[in-house]
C-alpha positions, 0 to 999 in steps of 0.5 A: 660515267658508268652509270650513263655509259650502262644507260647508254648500253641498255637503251641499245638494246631496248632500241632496236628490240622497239624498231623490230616490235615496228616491223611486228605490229606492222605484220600483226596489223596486216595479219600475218604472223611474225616474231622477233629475234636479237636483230630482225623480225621474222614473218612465220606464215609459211603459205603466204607472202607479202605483195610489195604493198604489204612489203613496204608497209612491213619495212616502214613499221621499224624505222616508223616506230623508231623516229617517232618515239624519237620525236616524241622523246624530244617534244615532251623534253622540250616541254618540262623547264629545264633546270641548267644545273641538274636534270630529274629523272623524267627528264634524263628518260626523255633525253634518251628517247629521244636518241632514239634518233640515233639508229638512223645516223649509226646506220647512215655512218655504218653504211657510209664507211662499208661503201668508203672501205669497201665500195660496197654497201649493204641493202638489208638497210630498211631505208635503202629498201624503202627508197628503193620502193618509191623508186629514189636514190639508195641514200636519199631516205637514209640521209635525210634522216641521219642528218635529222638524227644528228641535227636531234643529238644536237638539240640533245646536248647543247640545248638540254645537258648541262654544260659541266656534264657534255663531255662525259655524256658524249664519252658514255654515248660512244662508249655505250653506243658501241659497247651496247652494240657489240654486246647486243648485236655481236655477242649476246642477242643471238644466245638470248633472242634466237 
């Protein structure tokens, strides 16, 4: 449990370092200069900005690059035979790319209980901004793809983990998720990405 609690802990964080490379390559791709800190991905121009095009183009590029190294964790994983006792290496490696799903439904979940708590919610949320660019609802994009974040987790567990195993991957995600969360986000990050 410890060392899928640790894993759990590290992809955290390789997780949303990844979404923030998103933003990057997308202004790299569009030519403007950006760098990434422990949480956002800071455009560095001074003398230019972005038209909405561009804008939405920047945004798009976290939550892009996090959905799809997601769907292809879950593809390749779907494509190696599973053996029902015990998962190798590529496999457990997949498993967690694919939770890289998960980003939408923490923030779907987070953003959920700030509104229920506080009647508020955030709108720094990627997928508010870009629904609000295409002129939808606030929560129509982070819904939609929370539930495919929970309909992937799923997949994950009751299709790929080993029966003997379930509750103490599910123990370890939480545990991880959480710890990796505080500790990146909360605590460390800012120290060792300004």
């Amino acid at each position: 449990m410890v060392i899928l609690s640790l894993t759990f802990i590290c992809m955290t964080i390789i997780g949303t370092l990844s979404h923030e490379f998103g933003h990057l390559i997308a202004a790299k791709l569009m030519g403007f200069e950006a760098r990434i800190n422990y949480m956002s991905t800071i455009l560095t121009d001074k003398n230019r900005l972005m038209n909405d095009k561009q804008d939405f183009w920047f945004i798009l590029g976290g939550p892009l690059q996090t959905v799809l190294s997601g769907s292809i964790g879950l593809l390749c994983l779907s494509a190696i035979p599973k053996n029902t006792q015990l998962l190798t290496k590529v496999q457990w490696g997949f498993i967690f790319l694919s939770l890289f799903w998960l980003r939408q439904s923490a923030n779907f979940t987070v953003l959920l209980a700030t509104w229920l708590i506080t009647g508020n919610y955030s709108s720094q949320s990627d997928e508010i901004n870009l629904s609000r660019y295409l002129h939808w609802p606030d929560w129509i994009i982070v819904s939609v793809t929370a539930f495919i974040g929970f309909m992937v987790l799923a997949i994950v567990i009751f299709r790929f983990i080993p029966k003997s195993q379930r509750f103490t991957f599910i123990l370890s995600g939480v545990i991880g998720g959480i710890s990796g969360y505080l500790l990146w986000l909360v605590y460390l990050g800012r120290f060792i990405m300004p």
